[in-house]
C-alpha positions as CSV (number, residue, x, y, z in Angstrom):
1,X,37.4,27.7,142.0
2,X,34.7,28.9,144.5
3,X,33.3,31.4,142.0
4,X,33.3,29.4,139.2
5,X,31.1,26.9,141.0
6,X,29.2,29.7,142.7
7,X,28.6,30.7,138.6
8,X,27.0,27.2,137.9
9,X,24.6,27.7,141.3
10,X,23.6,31.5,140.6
11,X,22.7,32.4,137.1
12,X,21.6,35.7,138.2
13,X,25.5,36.7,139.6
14,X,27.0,34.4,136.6
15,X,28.8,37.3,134.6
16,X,30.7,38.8,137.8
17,X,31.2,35.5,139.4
18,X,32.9,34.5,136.1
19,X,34.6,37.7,136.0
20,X,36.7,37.2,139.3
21,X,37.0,33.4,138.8
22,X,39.1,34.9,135.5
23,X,41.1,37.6,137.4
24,X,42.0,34.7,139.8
25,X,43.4,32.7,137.5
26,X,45.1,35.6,135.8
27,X,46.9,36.0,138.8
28,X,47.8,32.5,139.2
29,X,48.9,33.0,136.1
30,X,51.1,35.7,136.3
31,X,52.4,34.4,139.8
32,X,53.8,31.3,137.8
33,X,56.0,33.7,135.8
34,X,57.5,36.1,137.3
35,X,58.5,36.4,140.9
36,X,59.3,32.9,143.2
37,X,56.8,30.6,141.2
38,X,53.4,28.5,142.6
39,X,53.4,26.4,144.9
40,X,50.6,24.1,143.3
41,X,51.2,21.0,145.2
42,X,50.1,22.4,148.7
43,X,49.8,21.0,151.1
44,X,51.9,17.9,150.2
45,X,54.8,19.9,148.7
46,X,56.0,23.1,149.6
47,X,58.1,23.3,146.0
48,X,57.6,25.8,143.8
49,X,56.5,25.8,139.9
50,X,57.4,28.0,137.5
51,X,56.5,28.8,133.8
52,X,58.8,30.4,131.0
53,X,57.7,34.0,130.6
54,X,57.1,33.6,126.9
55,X,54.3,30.9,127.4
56,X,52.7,33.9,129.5
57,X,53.0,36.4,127.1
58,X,51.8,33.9,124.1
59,X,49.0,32.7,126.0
60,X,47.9,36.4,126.5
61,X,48.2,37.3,122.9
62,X,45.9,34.5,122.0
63,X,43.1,35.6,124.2
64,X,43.2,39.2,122.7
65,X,43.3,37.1,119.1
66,X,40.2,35.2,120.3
67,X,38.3,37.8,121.6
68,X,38.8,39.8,118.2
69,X,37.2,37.1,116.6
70,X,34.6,36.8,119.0
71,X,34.0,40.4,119.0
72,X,34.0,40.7,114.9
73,X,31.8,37.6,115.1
74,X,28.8,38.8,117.1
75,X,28.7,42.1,115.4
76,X,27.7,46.0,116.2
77,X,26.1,46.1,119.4
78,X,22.0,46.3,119.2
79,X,20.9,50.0,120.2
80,X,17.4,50.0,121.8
81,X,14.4,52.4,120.3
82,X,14.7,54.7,123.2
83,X,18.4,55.3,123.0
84,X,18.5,56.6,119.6
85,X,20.5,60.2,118.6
């Protein structure tokens, strides 16, 4: 949560910010699949959640779907003058 706000404040760090904010909640993610589940209701409840491990895996194919599209989408990436072969 902290570097997703931290994104919003600091345009200049935005893409890395946003990149760990995403590997957090990957790992959230994951944690509510396999292994002893999430405690999500801390501190108020110590019980755990869990998540079927199909949602996981479905969920994960539809990001790779979505960034296909996105990827097709935007197109070849732009080469600068200098960097031509």
């Amino acid at each position: 949560m902290i570097p997703a706000l931290a994104a919003v404040v600091l345009p200049r760090w935005r893409p890395a910010l946003l990149g760990i904010a995403f590997g957090f909640a990957l790992h959230l993610a994951r944690d509510l699949v396999t292994g002893p589940g999430v405690p999500l209701a801390l501190p108020f409840s110590d019980a755990s959640v869990r998540l079927p491990y199909l949602i996981y895996a479905g969920a994960l194919g539809t990001a790779a779907v979505a960034c296909l599209f996105a990827a097709a989408r935007c197109g070849p990436p732009i080469r600068s003058v200098g960097s031509q072969r």
